[in-house]
N, C-alpha and C positions, 0 to 999 in steps of 0.2 A: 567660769574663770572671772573673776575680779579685775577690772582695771586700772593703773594708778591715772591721776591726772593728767599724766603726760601721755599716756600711752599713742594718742594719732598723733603727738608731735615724733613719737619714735618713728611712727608708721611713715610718716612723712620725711623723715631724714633718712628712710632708706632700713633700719634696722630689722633683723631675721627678728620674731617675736615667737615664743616660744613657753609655752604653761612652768610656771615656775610657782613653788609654794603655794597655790588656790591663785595665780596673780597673772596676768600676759604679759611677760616680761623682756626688755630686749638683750639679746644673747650676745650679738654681735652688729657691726654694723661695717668697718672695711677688714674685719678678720682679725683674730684672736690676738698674733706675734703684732702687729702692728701695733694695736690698742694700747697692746702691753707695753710697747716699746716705749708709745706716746707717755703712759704715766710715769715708767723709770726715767724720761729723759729731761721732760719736761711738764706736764699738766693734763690730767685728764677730766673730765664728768661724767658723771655716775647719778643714774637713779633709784634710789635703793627706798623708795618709797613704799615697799611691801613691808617693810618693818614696821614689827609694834610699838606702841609708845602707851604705857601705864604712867597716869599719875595718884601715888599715895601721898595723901595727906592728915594732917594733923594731930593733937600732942604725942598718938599711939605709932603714928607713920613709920618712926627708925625703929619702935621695939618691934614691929610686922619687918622691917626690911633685916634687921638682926638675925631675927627669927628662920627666914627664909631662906637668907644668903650664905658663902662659904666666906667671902671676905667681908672686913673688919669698915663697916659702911660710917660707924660712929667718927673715923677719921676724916670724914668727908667734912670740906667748906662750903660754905655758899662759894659757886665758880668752878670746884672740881669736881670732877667725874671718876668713876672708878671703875675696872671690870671686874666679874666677880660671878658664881654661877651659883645655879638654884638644885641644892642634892634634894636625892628623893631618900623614901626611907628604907630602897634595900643598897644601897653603894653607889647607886648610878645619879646620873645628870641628867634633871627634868630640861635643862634649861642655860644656857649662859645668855650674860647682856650684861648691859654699862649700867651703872646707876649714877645720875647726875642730881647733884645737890642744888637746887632750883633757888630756896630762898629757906629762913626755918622752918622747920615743919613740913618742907613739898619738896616730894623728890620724882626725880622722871625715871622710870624705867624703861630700858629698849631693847626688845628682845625679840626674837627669830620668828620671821612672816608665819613659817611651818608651825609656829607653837603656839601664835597667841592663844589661842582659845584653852588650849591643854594650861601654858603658864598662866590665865588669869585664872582658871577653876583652881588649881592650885595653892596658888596666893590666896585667894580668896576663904577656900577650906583651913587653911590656916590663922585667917584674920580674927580671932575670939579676942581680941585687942580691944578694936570699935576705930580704926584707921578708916580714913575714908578712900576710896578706890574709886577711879573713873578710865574706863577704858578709850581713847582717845585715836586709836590706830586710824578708822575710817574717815577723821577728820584733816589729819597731818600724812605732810610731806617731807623727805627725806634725802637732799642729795647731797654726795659727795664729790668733794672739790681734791682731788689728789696728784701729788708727784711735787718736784723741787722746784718748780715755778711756780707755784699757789701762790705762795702769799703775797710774790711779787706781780702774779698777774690780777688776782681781785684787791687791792689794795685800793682801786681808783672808783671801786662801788660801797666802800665803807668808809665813816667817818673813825672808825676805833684804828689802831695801831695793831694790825696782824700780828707784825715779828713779835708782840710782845706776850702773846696768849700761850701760854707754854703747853708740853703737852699732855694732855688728859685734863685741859682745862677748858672752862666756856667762855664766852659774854652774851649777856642778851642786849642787840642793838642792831643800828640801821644797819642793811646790806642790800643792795642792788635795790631802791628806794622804796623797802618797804622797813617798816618800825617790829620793833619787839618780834625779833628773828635772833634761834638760837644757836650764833658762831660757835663750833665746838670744836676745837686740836686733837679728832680722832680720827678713826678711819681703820681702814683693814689690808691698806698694800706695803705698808712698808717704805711706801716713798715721801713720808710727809702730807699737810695740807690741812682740809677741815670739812667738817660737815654742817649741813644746814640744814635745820628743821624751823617748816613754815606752816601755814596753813594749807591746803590742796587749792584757795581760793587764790595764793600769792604766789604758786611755784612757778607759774607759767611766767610770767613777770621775771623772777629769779631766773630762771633758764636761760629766759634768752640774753640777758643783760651779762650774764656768766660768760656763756657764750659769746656776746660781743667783746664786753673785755679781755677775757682771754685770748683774744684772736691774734693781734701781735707776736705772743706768745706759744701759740701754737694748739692753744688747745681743742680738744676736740672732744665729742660723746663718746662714754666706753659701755662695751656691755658687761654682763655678767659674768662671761667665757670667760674674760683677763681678768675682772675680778677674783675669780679663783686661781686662775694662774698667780696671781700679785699674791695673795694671801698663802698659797703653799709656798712659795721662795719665801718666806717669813718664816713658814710653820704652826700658820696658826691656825689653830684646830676650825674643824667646819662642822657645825650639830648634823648632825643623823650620819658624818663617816666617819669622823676621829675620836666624835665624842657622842653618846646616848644614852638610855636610861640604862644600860648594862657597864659602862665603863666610869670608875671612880674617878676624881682629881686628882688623887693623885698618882695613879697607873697613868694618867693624860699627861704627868707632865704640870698640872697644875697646882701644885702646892705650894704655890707661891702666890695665889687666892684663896687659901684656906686657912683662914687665922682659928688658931685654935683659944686666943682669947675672950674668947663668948662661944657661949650655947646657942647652936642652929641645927635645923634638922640631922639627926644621923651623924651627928658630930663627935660622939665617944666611940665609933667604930672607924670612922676615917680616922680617928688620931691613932685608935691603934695602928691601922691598915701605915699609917705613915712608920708609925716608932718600929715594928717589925720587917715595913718595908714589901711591895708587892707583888706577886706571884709573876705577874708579866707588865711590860711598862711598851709607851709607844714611843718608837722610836722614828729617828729620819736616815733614812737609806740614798745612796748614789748608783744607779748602774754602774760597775765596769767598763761592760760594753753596751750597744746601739741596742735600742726597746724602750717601748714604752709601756710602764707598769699603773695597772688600771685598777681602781677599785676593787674589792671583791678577787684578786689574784693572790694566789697562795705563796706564802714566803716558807720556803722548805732550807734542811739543813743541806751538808755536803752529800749527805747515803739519800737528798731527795726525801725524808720525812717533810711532812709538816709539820711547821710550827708557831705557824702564826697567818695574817691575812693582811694584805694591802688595805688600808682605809682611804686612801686619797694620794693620785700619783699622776703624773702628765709629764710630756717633755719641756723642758723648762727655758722657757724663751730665751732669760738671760745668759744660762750656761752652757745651752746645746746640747743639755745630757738628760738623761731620763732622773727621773726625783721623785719621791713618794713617804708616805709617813703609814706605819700599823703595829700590830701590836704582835710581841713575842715574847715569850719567857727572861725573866728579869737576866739568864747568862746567859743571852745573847744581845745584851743591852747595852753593851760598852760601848765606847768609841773606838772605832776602826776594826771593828769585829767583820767576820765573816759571815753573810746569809748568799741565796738565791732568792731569784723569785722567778714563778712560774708562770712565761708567758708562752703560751698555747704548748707546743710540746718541749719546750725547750727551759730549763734554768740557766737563768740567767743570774752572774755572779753580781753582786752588788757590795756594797763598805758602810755598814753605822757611821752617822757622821755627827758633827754635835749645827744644832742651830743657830741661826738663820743658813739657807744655802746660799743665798743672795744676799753679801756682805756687804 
């Protein structure tokens, strides 16, 4: 296992550590519904330094990231970011990540700890361009600053104006006193905030200085457990359970990253796949009653068929109810439709609901 830079500051603040994507990574550290609670309430930190970070550069750069991607990257500014994912060529998803528009000519890619090595061979078999590609993961760090007190609790470690960085946008500048630090308005819970990516030489620095500023404020380290928690009250997909090399954009839900305005891998059969509409789509479900539905649990009809599979479900800190997202036959895809799902011997009734669960 790999460790990021912080890892014995985890060890030292108490955090479970736990093998996550090739990484020792901290799960939790005062428990899951807490963590959780601390980012919807107010401010959390996050280490998410297992993530990759690809930079393509130069004149060929956007016609590789075109080429590659499902959304439409030539709308990008210097400052904004975009998400967008990487089809393969039988339907499915090599890959999702942001692509941020750096300066001309250089754009960063950030994509899933589990894949780097799978998404650079890939990009790379594709590059017949002459882009320049440098892989950059083992150098850089990654943390995020998340919930409704961010920008009022780091605001006193930057010189730039937080409220003004809208979202899916960057700045490269001072933060918690180090230079050419990239402030970015993303993140994955749902509650606001921002992310910083540093050097592994300057996170420890960043860390603590986060952490002292926020302290007023209440913040504290989260682990990855409420990371996931925050991201499924959203709904938003997680590579290897809602979304894979078997499941298309737009059965995911995702066709609203998939410009069909330019040619990119496997993009004359996703446009059909869209125009005629798809065999099964994923949906988000609500228990009825008490259970919690877990990965890999069968979603059956009322006579108890299967027809479909839980990809990602947990009980949902904010709402006290069980909650999950997978994939079923496009008529059973409505809103407010009726399924089960199968935990251990029992179906349990549940309701299609439309997204976010956490309003």
């Amino acid at each position: 296992m790999k460790n990021t830079a912080l890892t014995e500051t985890h060890k030292a603040l108490g955090a479970k550590i736990v093998p996550f994507a090739g990484y020792n990574m901290p799960v939790q550290y005062e428990g899951v519904n807490a963590e959780h609670e601390t980012v919807r309430r107010s401010v959390g930190l996050f280490d998410v330094s297992h993530m990759g970070e690809f930079l393509i550069e130069g004149e060929h750069a956007l016609e590789l990231i075109q080429k590659v991607s499902s959304n439409d990257a030539s709308k990008l500014t210097i400052g904004k970011a975009q998400y967008s994912c990487l089809p393969n060529n039988d339907g499915g998803i090599v890959d999702d990540l942001i692509i941020y528009k750096i300066k001309e000519d250089t754009y960063l890619l950030v994509v899933n700890a589990s894949n780097i090595e799978k998404d650079w061979n890939w990009i790379s078999s594709k590059n017949d361009v002459g882009a320049t590609m440098r892989d950059l993961s083992e150098d850089y760090s990654l943390l995020a600053i998340q919930g409704p007190k961010a920008i009022e609790a780091m605001q006193s470690i930057t010189s730039h104006d937080l409220s003004a960085i809208k979202f899916y946008n960057f700045i490269v500048g001072d933060f918690a006193g180090i230079e050419h630090v990239i402030i970015s308005a993303t993140g994955y819970t749902g509650s606001g905030g921002f992310e910083i990516y540093c050097k592994n030489s300057e996170v420890k620095q960043i860390w603590d200085k986060v952490l002292e500023a926020g302290a007023d404020f209440g913040i504290k380290p989260i682990g990855l457990a409420a990371r996931d928690t925050l991201r499924l009250e959203m709904g938003y997909c997680l590579y290897g359970n809602d979304i894979d090399d078997t499941t298309s954009p737009i059965e995911a839900g995702l066709g609203w990253i998939t410009k069909f305005t330019k040619d990119f891998t496997n993009s004359e059969a996703l446009k059909t796949e869209k125009e005629h509409g798809p065999q099964r789509k994923l949906i988000a479900f609500e228990l009825d009653e008490r259970g919690i539905p877990r990965h890999g649990y069968d979603i059956v009809d009322g006579q108890g068929k299967t027809i479909g599979v839980v990809t990602s479900g947990t009980m949902s800190p904010s709402l006290g109810k069980g909650i999950g997202l997978g994939y079923v036959p496009t008529v059973f895809a409505d809103v407010n439709s009726k399924i089960n799902i199968q935990i251990r011997k029992k179906a349990i009734p549940a309701t299609v609901v439309k997204l976010p669960f956490y309003k």
